[in-house]
N, C-alpha and C positions, 0 to 999 in steps of 0.2 A: 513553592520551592520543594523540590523531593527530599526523601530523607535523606541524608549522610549517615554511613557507619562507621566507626572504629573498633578495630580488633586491638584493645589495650594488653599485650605481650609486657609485665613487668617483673622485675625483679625484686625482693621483697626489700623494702626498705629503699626503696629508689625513685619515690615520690608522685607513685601512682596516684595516691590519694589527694595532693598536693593539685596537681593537675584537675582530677575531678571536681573538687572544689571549688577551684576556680573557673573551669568550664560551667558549673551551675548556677555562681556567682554570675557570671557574664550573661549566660544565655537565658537562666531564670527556668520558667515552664517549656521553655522550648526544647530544654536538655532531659534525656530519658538514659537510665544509669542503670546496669546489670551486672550486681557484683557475683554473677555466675554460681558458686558454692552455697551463697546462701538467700537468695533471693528469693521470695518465697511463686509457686507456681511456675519454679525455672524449666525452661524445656531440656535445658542439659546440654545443650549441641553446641558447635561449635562450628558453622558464624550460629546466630539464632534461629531459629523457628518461627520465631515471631515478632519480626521484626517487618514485616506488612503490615500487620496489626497496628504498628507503631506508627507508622506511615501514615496511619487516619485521622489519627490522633493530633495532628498540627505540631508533632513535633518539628524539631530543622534537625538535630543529631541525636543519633544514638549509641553508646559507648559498652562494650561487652569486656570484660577485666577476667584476666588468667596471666598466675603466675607461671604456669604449666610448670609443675615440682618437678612430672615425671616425662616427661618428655613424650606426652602422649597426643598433645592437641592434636588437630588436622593442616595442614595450613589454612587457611579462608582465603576462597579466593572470591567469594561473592559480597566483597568488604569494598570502603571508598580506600580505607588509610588502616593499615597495621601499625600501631606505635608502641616503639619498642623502647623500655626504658631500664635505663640501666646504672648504676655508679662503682666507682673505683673502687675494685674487689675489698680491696684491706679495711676499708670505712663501714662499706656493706658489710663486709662477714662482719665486724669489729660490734655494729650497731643491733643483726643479726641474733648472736650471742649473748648483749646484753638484754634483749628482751626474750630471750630464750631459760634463762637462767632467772627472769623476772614470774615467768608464766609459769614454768615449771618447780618454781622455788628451790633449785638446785645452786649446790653453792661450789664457785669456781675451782679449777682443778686441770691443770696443764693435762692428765692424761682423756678430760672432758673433751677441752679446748681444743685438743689435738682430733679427739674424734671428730665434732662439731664441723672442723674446717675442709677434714676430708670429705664430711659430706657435702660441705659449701662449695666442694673443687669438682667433686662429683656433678654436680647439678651446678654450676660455671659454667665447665666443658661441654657440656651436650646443650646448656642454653646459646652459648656463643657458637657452635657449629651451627643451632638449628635456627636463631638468630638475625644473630650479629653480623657473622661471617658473609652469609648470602646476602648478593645485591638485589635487590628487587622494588620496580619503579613506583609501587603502592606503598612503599614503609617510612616509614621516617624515623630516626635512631633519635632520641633524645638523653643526653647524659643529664645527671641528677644537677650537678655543677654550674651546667650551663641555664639550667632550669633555675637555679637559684639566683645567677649570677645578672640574668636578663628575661625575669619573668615576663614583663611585657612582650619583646620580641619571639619567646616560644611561644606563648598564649598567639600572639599575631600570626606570627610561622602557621601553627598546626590548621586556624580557623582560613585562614590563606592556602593551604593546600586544598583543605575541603570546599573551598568558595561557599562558604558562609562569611556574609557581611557583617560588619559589627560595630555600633556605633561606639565615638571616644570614650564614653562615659560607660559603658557595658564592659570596655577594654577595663579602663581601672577599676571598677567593680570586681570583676578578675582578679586583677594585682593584688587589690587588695588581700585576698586569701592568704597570699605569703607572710602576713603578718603573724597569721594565726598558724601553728605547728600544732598535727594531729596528736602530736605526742605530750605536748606538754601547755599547750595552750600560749606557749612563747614564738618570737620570731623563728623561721626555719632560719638556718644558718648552716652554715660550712665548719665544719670542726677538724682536729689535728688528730689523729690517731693515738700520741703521744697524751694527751691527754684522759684515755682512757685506761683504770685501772687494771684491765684485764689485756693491756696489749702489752706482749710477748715476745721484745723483736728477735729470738731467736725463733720461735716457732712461725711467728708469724715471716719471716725470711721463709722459711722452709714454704708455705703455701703462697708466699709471692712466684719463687723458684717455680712449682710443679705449675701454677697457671700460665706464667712466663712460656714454658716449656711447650705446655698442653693446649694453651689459647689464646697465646701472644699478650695475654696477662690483661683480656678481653678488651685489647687495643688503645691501654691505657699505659701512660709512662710509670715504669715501675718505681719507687719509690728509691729502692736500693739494688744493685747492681744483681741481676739473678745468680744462684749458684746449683753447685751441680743440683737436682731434682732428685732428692734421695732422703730415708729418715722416716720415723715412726708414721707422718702425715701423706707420705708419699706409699706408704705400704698399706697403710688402709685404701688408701684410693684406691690402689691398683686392686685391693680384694674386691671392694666394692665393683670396681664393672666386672669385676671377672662375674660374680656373683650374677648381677646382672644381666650377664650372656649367658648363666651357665655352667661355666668354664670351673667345677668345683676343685680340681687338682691347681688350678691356677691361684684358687683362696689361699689353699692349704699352701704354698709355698711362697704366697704374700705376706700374711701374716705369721707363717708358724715362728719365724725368727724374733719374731716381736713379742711372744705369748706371754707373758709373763705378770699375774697376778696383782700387783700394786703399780704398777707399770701403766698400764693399759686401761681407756675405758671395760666395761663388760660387754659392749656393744661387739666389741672387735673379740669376746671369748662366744659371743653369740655367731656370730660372721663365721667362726671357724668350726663351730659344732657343728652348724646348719649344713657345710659343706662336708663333715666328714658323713650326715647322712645323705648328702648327695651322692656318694662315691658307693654308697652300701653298707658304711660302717656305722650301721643303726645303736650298737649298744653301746659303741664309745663315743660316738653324736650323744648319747643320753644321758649319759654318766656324767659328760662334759657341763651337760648342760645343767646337772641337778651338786656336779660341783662346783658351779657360779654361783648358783643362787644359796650354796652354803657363805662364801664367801662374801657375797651381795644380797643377801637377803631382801634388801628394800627395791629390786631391779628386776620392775613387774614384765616387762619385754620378756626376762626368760622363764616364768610363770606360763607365758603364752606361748613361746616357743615350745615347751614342753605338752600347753594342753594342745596343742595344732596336732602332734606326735600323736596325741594320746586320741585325736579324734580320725585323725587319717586311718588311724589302726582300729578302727573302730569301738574303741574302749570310750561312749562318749561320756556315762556319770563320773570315769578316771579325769576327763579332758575338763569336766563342768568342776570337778571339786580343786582342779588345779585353778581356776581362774577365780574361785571365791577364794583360795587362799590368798593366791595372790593380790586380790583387792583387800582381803583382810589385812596385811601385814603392810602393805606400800600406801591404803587410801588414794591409790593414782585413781579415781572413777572415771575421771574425762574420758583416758589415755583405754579403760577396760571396755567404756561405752566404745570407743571408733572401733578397739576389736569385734566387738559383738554387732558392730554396725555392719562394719563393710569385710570382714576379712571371715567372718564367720557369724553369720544372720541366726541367732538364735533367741528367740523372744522369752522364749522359759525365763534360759538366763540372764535376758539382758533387762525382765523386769525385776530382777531380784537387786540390778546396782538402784544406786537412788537415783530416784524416776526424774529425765530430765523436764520435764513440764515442770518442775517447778524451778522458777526462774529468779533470779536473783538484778533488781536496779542497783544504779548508780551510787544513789543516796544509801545502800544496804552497804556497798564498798567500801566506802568512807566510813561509815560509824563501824564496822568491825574493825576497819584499820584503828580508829583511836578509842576503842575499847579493848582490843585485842595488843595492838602494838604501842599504844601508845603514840600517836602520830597519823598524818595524814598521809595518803599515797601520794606516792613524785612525781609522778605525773598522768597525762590522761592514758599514756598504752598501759601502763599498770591497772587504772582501772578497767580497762580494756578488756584487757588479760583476765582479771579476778570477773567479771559479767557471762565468764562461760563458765564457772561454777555451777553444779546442779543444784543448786538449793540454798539457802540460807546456813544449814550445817554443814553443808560440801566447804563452803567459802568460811564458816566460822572453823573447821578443822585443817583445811589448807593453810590458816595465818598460824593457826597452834605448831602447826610440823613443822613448820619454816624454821630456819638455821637463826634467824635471828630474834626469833620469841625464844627459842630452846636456852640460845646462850643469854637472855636477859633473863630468863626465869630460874636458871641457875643461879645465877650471882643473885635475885630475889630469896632463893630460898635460904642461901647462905648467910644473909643476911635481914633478913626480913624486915628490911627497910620499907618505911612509908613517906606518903604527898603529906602527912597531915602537917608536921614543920615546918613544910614548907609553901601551903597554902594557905592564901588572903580566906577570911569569914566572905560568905557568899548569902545570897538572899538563898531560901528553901528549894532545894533542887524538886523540880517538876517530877509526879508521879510517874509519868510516860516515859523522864533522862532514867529513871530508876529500871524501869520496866525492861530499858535498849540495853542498859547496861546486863541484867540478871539474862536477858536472851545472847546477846553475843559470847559475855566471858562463862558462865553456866550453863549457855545450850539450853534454856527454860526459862517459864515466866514465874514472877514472885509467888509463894504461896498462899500470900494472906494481905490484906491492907495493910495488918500492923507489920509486917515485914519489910511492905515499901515505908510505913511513914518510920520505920529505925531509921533507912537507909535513906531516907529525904534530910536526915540532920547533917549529914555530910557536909565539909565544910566544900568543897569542887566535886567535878566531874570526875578530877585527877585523884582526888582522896577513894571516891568509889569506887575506883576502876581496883586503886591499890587493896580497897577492905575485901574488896572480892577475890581477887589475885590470892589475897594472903588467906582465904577463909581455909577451912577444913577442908570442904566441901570439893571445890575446887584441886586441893593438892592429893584429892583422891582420885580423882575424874584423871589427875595429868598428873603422874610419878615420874621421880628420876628413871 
């Protein structure tokens, strides 16, 4: 039997992986999966390269995955099935967001939220034109919904277009996958928007309205009645494609009525600088830019905005000492590495962030989370999320800056309460729980036996975590 291909077109959070998983469940060895961005030995292309290769190999299918952010793919037309996936914008952005602010440990903020969505509406529009919209007899559109709704029959649908046969027992095999959620290890399920604490129905009206308007609200019934397409969400958009064509007088008069300081994310003081050096107004593009980051200091983007400035103009130790500050004052090193990756290839610099070779497991996730926070993470995209960490101290100082160690170690300091009242006697804590604990909450290993065997008298895990929290040592490394 020849190979089949699918070009999987999804949209983040709309159950690509859902599908994959049960494709591999059903099919076993016979399914071959390219998750394109990070596959290792990728050819990069779009359909593949080598997907001949594949063809020797006994597989029956083969499946190539892009979100396409930017609207860049090619179409494929040397594919069996393009599968397009997609769900009801307000749930997506809604879901979007929450592991956005999970990843980036930022804590919610209407003039965030508001950015966030423009760029959701941004990357909507041009997914749905490039798409959704277009009929074409190779595609097949699958909503997230109906995937949930009748996972047997899409699983059947998709392997029925491709004419791959598949025994009952291979089908439920499939099925079964829907039990299991990438996200939390629980059932997938269909959820209410209202039940999230970050939905907004005043804003979020507002980018129901602009995609209603912009992309027939991506052929989905809109929840509440659209209204005019206007508002802080609607002016970023518009800057954005302007931005995006070019069109830098068109930024400037999208945004400039909105400018406003506590108002606005910095993204959208960034959007307007960038375009006043479009126009030629280089030293108040500058100024602009270097009076955000007075005001945002922690908001490494305009760090890099400024060293781009500083390298174009060929000042490059001015462009290299703006991106070490910037990583000194924000610790963003993911967000400094993809600078230095794709937007400006410099090895000097980019050996100086902490070296991504050093990789950070599962099991390192978890025990920083309940040495660090106290608690276990919520589920598996959060572990997800904390795995692209560079290192063991990238992830043990990401859990320290997080909005919710800061505000627990405040009320800690205030009160320098401890577990020990409150913990049952325990048998002798293990030399090695002593060891995990002095590396995640200290950043170091003990420095003596007799060090670990004090801190083996502990009466828990939870008393240690507190003795160390409350040490000296500790409230030096981390000040108000």
């Amino acid at each position: 039997m020849p190979l089949k291909s699918i070009f999987s077109v999804s949209q983040p959070r709309s159950g690509h992986h859902l599908m994959e998983m049960m494709l591999r469940a059903s099919l076993r060895e016979r399914f071959r999966y390219c998750e394109f961005y990070t596959e290792p030995g990728c050819c990069g292309a779009v359909p593949c390269r080598r997907r001949q290769e594949f063809a020797f190999q006994n597989y029956a299918l083969f499946m190539q995955k892009s979100h396409d952010m930017n609207a860049a793919d090619p179409l494929p037309k040397d594919v069996d099935l393009i599968l397009i996936q997609t769900r009801e914008p307000t749930l997506r952005s809604l879901s979007n967001y929450e592991l956005d602010l999970r990843f980036h440990n930022l804590a919610h903020s209407p003039p965030y939220l508001q950015y966030f969505l423009a760029t959701e509406a941004f990357y909507d529009v041009r997914f749905y034109q490039k798409w959704i919209k277009p009929e074409r007899e190779n595609a097949l559109l699958l909503r997230y919904e109906d995937l949930l709704l009748a996972p047997s029959d899409s699983l059947a649908c998709l392997l029925k277009r491709l004419e791959i046969e598949i025994t009952e027992d291979d089908l439920t095999a499939g099925v079964r996958e829907v039990r299991f959620s990438s996200a939390d290890r629980s059932s997938f399920t269909l959820r209410k928007m209202e039940t999230s604490r970050f939905f907004e129905q005043s804003i979020f009206l507002e980018f129901l309205s602009l995609l209603s308007h912009e992309a027939n609200y991506l052929g989905y019934r809109p929840w509440r009645e659209p209204a005019k397409s206007s508002g802080t969400i609607g002016a970023i958009y518009q800057a954005l494609r302007a931005a995006h064509e070019r069109n830098f007088p068109a930024v400037l008069a999208a945004v400039g009525p909105i400018l406003h300081p506590e108002a606005v994310w910095p993204g959208v003081w960034q959007l307007y600088a960038e375009a006043l050096l479009g126009i030629g107004e280089h030293k108040i593009g500058y100024r602009m830019l270097e009076k955000l980051l007075r005001i945002h200091p922690e908001y490494l983007d305009g760090y890099l905005a400024l060293a781009t400035i500083e390298r174009n103009l060929g000042n490059l130790e001015a462009a290299r000492t703006l991106v070490r500050t910037g990583v000194e004052r924000t610790g963003n090193v993911i967000r400094a590495r993809e600078f230095l990756t794709y937007d400006w290839p410099d090895e000097a610099l980019r050996a100086w962030v902490p070296n991504v070779a050093e990789t950070v497991s599962r099991d390192d996730v978890i025990a920083a989370f309940r040495w660090i926070l106290g608690r276990e993470p919520e589920s598996e995209d959060v572990i997800t999320a904390h795995l692209r960490c560079l290192g063991a101290q990238d992830l043990r100082l990401t859990l320290l800056r997080s909005n919710e160690f800061r505000k627990f170690f405040a009320g800690l300091r205030q009160t320098g309460s401890s577990e020990r009242s409150r913990s049952e006697p325990s048998m002798l804590l293990s030399a090695e729980l002593v060891r995990e604990a002095f590396r995640w909450v200290l950043g170091r290993e003990p420095e003596s036996a007799t060090v670990i065997a004090a801190h083996q008298k502990a009466r828990s895990p939870e008393e240690l975590r507190y003795i160390l929290l409350n040490s000296e040592e500790f409230r030096r490394l981390f000040p108000p």
